[in-house]
C-alpha positions as CSV (number, residue, x, y, z in Angstrom):
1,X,98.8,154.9,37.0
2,X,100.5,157.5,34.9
3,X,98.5,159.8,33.4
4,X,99.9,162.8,30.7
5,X,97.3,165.5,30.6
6,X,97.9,167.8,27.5
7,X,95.4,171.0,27.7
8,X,95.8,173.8,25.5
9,X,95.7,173.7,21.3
10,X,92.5,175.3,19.1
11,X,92.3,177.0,16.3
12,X,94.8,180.3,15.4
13,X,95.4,182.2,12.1
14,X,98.4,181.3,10.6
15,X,101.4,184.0,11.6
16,X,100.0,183.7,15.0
17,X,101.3,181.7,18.3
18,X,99.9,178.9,20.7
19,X,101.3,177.0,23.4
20,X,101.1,173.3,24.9
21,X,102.0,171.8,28.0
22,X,101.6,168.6,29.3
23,X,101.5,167.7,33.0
24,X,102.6,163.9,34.0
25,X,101.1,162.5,37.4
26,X,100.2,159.6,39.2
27,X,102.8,157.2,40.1
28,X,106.1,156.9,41.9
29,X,108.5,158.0,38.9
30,X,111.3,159.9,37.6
31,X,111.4,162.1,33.9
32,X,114.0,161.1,31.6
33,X,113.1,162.5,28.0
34,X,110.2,164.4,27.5
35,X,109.1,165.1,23.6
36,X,106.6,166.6,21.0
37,X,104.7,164.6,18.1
38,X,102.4,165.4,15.8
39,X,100.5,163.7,13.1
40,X,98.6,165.5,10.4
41,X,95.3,163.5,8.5
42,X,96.7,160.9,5.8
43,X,100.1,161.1,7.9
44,X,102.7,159.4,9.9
45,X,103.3,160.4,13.3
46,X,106.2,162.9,13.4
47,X,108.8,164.2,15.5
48,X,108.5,167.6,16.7
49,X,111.0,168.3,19.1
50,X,112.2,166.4,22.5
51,X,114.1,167.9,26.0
52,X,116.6,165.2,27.9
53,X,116.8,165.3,31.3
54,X,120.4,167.9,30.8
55,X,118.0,170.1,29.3
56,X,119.5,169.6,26.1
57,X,117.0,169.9,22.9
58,X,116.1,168.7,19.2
59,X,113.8,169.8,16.9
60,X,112.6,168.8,13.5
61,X,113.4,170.8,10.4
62,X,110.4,172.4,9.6
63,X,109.8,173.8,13.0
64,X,113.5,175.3,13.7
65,X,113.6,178.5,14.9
66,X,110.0,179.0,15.6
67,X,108.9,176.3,18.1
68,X,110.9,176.2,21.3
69,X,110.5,173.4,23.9
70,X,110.8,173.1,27.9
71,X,110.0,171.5,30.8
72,X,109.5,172.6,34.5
73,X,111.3,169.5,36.3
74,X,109.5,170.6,39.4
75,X,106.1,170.2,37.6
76,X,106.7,167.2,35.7
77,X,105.6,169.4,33.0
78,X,106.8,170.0,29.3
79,X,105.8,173.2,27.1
80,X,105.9,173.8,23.4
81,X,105.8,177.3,22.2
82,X,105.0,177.8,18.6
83,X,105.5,180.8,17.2
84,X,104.8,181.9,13.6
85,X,102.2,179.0,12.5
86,X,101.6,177.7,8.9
87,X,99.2,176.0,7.8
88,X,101.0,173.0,7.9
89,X,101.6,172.8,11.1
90,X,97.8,171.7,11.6
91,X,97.5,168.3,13.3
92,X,97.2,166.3,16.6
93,X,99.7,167.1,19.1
94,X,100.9,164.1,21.5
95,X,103.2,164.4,23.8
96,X,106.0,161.8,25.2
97,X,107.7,161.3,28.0
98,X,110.1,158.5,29.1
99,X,109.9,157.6,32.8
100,X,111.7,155.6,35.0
101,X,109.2,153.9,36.7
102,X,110.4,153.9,40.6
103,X,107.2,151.4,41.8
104,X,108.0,148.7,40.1
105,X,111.2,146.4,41.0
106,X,114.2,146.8,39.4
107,X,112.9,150.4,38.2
108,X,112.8,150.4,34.9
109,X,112.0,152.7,31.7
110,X,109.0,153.4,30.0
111,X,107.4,155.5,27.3
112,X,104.0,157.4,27.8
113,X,101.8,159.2,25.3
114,X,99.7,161.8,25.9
115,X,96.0,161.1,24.5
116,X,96.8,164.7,21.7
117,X,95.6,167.9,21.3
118,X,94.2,169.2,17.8
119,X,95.9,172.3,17.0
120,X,94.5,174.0,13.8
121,X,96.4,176.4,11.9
122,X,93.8,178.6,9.4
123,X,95.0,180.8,6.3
């Protein structure tokens, strides 16, 4: 069973920088997309940035030029750096990631969600 395991997030003063990562395991499998959401209280679930597979990248508006993702193939692994934090960047984290699911016959695609990670962003 795949499992994504998203430690990392708190509580930081706003100006200030955190980083996530989120670690996929279990499971015969390959990584297509890999991809950052977030949904603050009284909110819909939002893009925050995704990685393909070429390494290419896309990020949401509001967080251009100060979040920065990646992934570490070797690790299974995707990271979001966010630098400069507003307020308004406070909400749950969840991460994505699109695998190709190699045990089951013919292979196919499949999205998993990480369970989230509160990240907090104080004035």
């Amino acid at each position: 069973q795949v499992q994504l395991v998203e430690p990392g997030g708190g509580l930081v003063q706003a100006g200030g920088s955190l980083r996530l990562s989120c670690a996929a395991s279990g499971g015969l499998f390959s990584i297509n997309g890999m991809g950052w959401y977030r949904q603050a209280p009284g909110k819909q679930r939002e893009l925050v940035a995704t990685i393909s597979s070429d390494g290419s990248t896309n990020y949401a508006n509001p967080v251009k030029g100060r979040f920065t993702i990646s992934r570490d193939n070797a690790k299974n692994t995707v990271y979001l750096q966010m630098n400069s934090l507003k307020t308004e960047d406070t909400a749950v984290y969840y991460c994505n990631t699109v695998l190709v699911r190699l045990w089951v016959f013919p292979p196919d695609e499949y999205d998993y969600w990480g369970q989230g990670t509160q990240v907090t962003i104080s004035s």
